[in-house]
C-alpha positions in Angstrom: -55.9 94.8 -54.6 -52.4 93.3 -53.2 -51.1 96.9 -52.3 -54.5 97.5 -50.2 -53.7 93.7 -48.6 -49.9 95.2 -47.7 -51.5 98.6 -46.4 -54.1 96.8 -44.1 -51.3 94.1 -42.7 -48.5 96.9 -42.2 -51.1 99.0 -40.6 -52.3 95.9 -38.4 -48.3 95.4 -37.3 -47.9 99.0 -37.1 -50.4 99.0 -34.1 -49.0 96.3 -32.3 -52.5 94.5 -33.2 -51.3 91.5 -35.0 -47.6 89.9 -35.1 -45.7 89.2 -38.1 -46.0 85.3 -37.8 -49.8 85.5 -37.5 -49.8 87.5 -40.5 -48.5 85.4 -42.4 -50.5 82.3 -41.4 -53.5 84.4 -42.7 -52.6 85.5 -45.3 -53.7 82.7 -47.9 -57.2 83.6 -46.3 -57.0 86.8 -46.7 -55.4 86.9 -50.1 -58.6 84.5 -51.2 -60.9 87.4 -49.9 -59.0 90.3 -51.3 -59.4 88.9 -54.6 -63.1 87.9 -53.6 -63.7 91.5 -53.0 -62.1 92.6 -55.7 -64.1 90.7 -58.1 -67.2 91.5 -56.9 -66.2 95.3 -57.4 -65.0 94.4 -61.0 -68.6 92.7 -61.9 -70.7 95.9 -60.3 -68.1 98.5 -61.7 -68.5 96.6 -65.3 -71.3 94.6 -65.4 -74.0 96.9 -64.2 -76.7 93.9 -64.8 -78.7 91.8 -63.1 -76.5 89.1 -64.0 -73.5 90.9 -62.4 -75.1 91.4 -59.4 -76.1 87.5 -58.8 -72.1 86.9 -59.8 -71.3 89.1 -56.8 -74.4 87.7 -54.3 -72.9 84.5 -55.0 -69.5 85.5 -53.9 -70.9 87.3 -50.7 -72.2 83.9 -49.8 -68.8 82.7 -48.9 -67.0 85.1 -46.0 -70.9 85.1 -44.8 -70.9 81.6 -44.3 -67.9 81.6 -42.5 -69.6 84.2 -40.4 -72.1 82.2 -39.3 -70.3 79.5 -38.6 -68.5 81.4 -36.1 -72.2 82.7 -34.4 -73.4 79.4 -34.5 -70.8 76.6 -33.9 -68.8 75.5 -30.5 -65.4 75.0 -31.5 -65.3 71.1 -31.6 -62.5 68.6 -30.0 -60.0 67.1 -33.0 -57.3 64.4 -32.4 -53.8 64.4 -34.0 -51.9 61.1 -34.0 -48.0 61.0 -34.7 -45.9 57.7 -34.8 -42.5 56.8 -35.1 -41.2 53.4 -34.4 -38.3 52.8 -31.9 -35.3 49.8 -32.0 -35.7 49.1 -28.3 -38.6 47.2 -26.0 -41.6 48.8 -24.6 -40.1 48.9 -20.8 -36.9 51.1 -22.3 -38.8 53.3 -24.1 -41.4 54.0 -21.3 -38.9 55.5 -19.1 -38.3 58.1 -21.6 -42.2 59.2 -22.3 -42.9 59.6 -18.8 -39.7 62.2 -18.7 -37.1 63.1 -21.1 -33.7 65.2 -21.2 -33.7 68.8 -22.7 -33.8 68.5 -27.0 -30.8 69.5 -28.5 -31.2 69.1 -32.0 -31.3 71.7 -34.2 -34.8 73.9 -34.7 -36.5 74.1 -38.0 -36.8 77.5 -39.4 -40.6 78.0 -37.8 -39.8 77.1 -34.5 -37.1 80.0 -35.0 -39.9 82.3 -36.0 -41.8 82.0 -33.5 -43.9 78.6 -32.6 -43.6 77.0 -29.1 -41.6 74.6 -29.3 -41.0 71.5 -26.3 -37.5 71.4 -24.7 -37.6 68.6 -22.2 -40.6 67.0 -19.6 -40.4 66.0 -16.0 -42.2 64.6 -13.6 -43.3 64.8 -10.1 -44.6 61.0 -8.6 -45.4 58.0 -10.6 -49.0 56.2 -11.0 -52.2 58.4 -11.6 -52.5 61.8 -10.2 -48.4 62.3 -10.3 -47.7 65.8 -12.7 -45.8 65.7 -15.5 -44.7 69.0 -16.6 -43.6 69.4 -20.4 -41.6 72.5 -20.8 -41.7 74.6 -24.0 -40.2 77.6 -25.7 -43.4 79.9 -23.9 -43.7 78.6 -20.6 -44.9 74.5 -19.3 -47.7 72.6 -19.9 -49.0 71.0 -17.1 -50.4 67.6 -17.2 -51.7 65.4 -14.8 -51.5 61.7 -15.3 -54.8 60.1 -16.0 -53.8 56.6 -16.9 -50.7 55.0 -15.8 -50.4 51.7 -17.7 -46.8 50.8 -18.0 -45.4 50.6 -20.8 -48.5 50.7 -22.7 -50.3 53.7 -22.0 -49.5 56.9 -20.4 -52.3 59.4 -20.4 -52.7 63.1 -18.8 -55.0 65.7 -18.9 -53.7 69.5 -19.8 -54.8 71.8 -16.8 -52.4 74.6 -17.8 -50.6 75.7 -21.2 -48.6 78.4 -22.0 -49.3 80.7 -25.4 -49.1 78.9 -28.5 -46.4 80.8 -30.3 -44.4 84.3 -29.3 -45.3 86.6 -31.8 -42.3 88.8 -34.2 -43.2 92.2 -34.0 -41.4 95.8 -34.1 -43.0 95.8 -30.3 -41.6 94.0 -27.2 -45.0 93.3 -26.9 -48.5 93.5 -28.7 -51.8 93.1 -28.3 -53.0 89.6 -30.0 -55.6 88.6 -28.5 -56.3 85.2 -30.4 -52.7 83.6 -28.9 -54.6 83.4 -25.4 -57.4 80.8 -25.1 -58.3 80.6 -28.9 -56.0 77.2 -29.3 -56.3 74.8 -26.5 -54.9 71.4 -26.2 -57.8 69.7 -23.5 -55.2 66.2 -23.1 -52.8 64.0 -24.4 -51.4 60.3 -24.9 -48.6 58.1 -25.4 -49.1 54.8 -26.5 -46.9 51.9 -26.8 -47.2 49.1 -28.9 -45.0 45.9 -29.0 -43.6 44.8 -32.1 -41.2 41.9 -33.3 -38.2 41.9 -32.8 -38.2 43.6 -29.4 -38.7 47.3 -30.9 -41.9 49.4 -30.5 -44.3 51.4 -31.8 -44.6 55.1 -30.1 -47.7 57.1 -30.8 -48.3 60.4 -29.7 -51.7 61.6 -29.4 -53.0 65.3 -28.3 -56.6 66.8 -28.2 -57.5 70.2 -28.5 -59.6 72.5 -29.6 -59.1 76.1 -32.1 -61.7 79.0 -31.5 -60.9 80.2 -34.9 -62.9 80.9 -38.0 -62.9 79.6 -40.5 -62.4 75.9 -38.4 -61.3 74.1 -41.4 -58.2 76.5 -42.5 -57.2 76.9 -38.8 -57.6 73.5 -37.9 -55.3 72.2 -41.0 -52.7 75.3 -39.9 -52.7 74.0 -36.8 -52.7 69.9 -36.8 -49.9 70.7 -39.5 -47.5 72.2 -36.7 -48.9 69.4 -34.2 -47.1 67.0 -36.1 -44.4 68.5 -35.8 -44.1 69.2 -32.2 -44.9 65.8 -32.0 -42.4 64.8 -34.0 -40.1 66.8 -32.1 -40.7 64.8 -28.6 -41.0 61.3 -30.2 -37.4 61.7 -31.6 -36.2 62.7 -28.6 -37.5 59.6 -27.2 -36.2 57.3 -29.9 -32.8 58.8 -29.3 -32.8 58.0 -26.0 -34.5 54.8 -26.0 -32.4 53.4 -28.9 -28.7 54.4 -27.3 -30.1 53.1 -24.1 -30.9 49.9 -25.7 -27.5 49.5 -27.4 -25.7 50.5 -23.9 -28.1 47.7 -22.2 -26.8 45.4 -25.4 -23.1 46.3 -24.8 -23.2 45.6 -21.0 -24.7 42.6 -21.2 -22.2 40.7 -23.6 -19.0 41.9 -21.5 
């Protein structure tokens, strides 16, 4: 059963039809229906009885099911929500989510592999209908603002994004279709929330859709390494929020 998983995924990257990061992402899934299949073949190769047969009917229900889901179902909208809370007020820290400096720290090993990953953001105007541009590993996402409540809310819509990860593969380039239009983040939100003792809470929120079956394994893959993008922009933002604060701090006592 496990050689005949290897065969099918070296023959898959072989043909420049899959990338080594995606298969690996699937392969939990697939690995559950390998040993799905094989099962069923143990209980008709052995059993030979009616009762074998509804062991294996059973099984068939389960990849089926997922089957129809993907006939029937529109891929749905889900919300991810990150927060990290910043030493500095609400005006100091808005400054930084409408535009922040290239990220410097170090990348975690599956942003190395392969997953987009944000460097810096700009923007172009202020108030609603300005652009804000957030740059990543594949290309920019752009974003224009929606809701320009400062320093409470900052909101955007996501009009253009670039591919979701840059596949590893023996190829400069393959053919995959699913990194092109089968994740899509629809909008985004910052939000800013005053707390004593002049610091803040930061939330980042993003809203997207994944075209992928089966939805719940795809959507737990991918709100996983939202979280961690997330993560990786509301850092930067503490960073530069918090030594801004402590330079304001400084200057103010001399």
């Amino acid at each position: 059963m496990w050689l005949s998983l290897l065969l099918v995924a070296g023959a898959i990257l072989l043909f420049a039809l899959e990338g080594v990061l995606c298969l690996a992402m699937a392969l939990p899934m697939a690995a559950i229906l390998a040993l799905m299949g094989g099962l069923i073949g143990r209980a008709i190769a052995t059993g030979g009885s009616r009762g074998g047969l509804s062991f294996a009917a059973t099984l068939f229900v389960l990849p089926t099911g997922a089957l129809m889901e993907k006939v029937s179902a529109v891929a749905p909208t889900y919300e991810v929500v990150t927060s990290v809370d910043v030493a500095a007020a609400p005006d100091v820290v808005w400054t930084r989510v409408v535009q922040f400096d290239e990220i410097r720290e170090q990348l975690a090993w599956y942003f190395r592999a392969g997953i987009a990953y944000p460097i810096r953001a700009t923007i172009v105007g202020s108030g609603r209908g300005a652009i804000r541009r957030c740059e990543f590993s594949t290309g920019a996402f752009v974003e224009p603002i929606t809701n320009w409540d400062a320093p409470r809310q900052l909101a955007f819509d996501v009009v253009e994004q670039p591919p979701p990860l840059r596949e590893l593969s023996i190829y400069s380039r393959i053919y995959a279709p699913h990194v092109n239009g089968y994740f899509r983040s629809t909008r985004g939100e910052f939000r800013l929330i005053r707390l004593a003792g002049g610091h803040t809470r930061l939330e980042g929120h993003t809203w997207y859709n994944v075209a992928i079956y089966p939805q719940g394994y795809w959507r737990a893959m991918s709100e996983l390494l939202l979280h961690r993008i997330h993560l990786r922009v509301l850092e930067q933002v503490k960073r530069e929020s918090e030594t801004a604060a402590k330079a304001e701090s400084v200057a103010s006592t001399n």
